[in-house]
N, C-alpha and C positions, 0 to 999 in steps of 0.2 A: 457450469455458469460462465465459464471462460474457456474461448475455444481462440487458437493461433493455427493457420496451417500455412506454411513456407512463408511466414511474415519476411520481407524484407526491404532494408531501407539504405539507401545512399545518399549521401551527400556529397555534391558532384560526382566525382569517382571511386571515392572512398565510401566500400560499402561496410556501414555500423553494424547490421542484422543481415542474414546471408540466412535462405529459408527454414525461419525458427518456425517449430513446430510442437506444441504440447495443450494437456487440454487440462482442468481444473474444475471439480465435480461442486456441488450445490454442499457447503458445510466446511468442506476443507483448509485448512491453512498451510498454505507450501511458501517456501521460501524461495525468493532468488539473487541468487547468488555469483561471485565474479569479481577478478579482478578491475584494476580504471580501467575508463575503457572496453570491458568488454558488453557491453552495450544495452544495460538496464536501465539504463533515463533514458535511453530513447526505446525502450518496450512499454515500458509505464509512459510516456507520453503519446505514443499511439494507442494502446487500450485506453485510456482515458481522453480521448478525441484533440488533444492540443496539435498534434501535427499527423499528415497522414504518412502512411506506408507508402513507399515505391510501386510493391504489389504482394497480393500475398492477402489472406483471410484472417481479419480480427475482430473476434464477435463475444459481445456481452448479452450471457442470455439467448435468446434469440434473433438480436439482431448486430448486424456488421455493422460495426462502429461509426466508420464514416459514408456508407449509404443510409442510416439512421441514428445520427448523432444525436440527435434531441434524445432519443427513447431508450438508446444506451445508456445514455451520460445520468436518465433519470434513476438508474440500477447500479449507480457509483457512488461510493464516499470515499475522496479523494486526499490524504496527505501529505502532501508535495515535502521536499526535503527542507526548504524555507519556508515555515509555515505562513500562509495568506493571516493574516492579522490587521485590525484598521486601529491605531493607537488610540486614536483620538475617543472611539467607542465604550462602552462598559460592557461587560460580558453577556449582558442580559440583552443588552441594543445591539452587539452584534449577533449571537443565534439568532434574535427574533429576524435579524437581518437575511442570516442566512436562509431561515428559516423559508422567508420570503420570496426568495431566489430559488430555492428551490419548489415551489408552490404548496405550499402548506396554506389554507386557509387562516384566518384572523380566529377561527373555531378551533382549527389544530396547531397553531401554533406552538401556545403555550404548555400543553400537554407533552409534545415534544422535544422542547427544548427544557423544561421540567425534567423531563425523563434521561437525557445526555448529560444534563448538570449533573444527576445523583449518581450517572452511570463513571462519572467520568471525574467524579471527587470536585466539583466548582462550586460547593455551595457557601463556602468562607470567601469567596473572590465574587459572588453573582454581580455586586452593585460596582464592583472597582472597574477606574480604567484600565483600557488593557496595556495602555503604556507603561502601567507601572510593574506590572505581574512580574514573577522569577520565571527564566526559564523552564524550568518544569510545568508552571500553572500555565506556558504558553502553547507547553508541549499539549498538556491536557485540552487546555481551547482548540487546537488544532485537531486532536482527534475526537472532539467533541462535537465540531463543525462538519465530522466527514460520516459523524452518525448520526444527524439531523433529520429524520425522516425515514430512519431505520431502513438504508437501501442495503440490499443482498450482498452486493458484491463491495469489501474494504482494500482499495488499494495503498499500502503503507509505503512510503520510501525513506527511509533510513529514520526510522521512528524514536529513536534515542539517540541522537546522533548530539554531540555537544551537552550530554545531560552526568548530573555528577553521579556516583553511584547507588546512592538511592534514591534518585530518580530514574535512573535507570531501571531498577527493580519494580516501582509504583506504574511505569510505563507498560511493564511487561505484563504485569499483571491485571492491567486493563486490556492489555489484546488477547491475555488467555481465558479472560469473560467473553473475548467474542467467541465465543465455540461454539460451533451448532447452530447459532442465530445468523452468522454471515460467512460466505466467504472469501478469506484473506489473501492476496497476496503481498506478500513484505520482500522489500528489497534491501539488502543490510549487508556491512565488510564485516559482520561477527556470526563467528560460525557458531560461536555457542548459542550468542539470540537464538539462532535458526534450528537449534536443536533443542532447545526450549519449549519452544512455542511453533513449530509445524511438525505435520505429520511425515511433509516430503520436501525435497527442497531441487532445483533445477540452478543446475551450473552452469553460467556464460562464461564464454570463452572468444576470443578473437569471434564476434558474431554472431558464436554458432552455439546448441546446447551440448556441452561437453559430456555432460553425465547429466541422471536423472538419480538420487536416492531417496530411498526410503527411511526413517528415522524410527528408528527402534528405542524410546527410553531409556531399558533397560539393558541394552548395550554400550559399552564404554563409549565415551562423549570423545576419546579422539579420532572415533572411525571417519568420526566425518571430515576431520582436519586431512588425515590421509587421503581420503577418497576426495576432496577439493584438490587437493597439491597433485595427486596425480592425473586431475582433468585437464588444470589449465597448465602441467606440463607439454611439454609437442607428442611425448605417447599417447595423450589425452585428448588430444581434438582429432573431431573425427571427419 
């Protein structure tokens, strides 16, 4: 469902991605991972069409991003780390909003923003402004807006990021429902999230993917600490 081959991108001279290359099956949740800096908001902002590549292959599905942005971006539910929110709106006026935006009929609308509310714990908040919600319930709006219309492919970028810890947990466990029905990629500094909740996870490094692993459950939860620290070491990049 997600396909990268030698993506890469500079600004001026300074190149952020240097030819990333990995691909991401129909179902899966992999994680991506890295220190600042090593260049996951601007992967997540080229798969999701907000700025292009230098050069280099980034395709949603069947088609490359920005020779078909429209038909890509219709096979995205999109997270951004500051979640898009319109305060002034109620929760029910902005899905129906998004709703809109993304072409849902006035016939399907309300089926599936119905459907995100119950998927996504909003039914104590439907009628509130969203200026007043806690953090967490913004968190939920936010990933509720990027399930509006049940597209394939969920791009998450730092999906708990400023949430206390049992939101952190409520969060989590809304993205371990997406299983099977979508799939994930999450970009996140917690290596335990990523061992959580993906099956694989992909290390960025100074631009490049450092390491690729696989997550075993039932293998101790520090392999992957070790296996990150010795990516983005300099033995590590390759």
């Amino acid at each position: 469902m997600i396909e990268v081959q030698k993506l890469t991108k500079y600004y001026g001279s300074f190149c952020a991605l240097k030819e990333v290359s990995f691909s991401i099956c129909e179902g899966e949740r992999v994680g991506l991972l890295g220190p600042n800096g090593a260049g996951k908001s601007t992967m997540m902002r080229i798969l999701t069409g907000f700025m292009p590549a230098s050069y280099g292959i980034a395709k949603i599905g069947k088609y490359e991003v920005h020779e078909y942005p429209l038909e890509a971006k219709r096979l995205i539910g999109y997270l951004p780390e500051r979640v898009p929110l319109y305060d002034e709106m109620t929760v029910k006026s902005f899905l129906k909003f998004v709703a809109g935006i993304k072409g849902l009929s006035s016939g399907e609308w309300k089926n599936a923003v119905d459907e995100v509310v119950h998927t996504c714990g909003l039914e104590e908040v439907y009628n509130r402004v969203v200026g007043v919600l806690s953090k967490g319930y913004r968190q939920r709006l936010g990933l509720a807006q990027a399930l509006v219309g049940s597209p394939p492919v969920i791009i998450l970028d730092e999906p708990t990021v400023g949430l206390d810890p049992q939101q952190v947990v409520e969060i989590r466990e809304l993205i371990k429902n997406f299983g099977g029905k979508h799939t994930v990629l999450l970009s996140t500094h917690i290596l335990s999230e990523v061992s959580l909740l993906c099956s694989r996870a992909l290390i960025l490094n100074m631009g490049k993917i450092a390491a690729e692993i696989t997550i075993d459950p039932s293998r101790p939860s520090g392999e992957i600490e070790q296996a990150f620290l010795k990516a983005i070491s300099k033995e590590g990049i390759r």
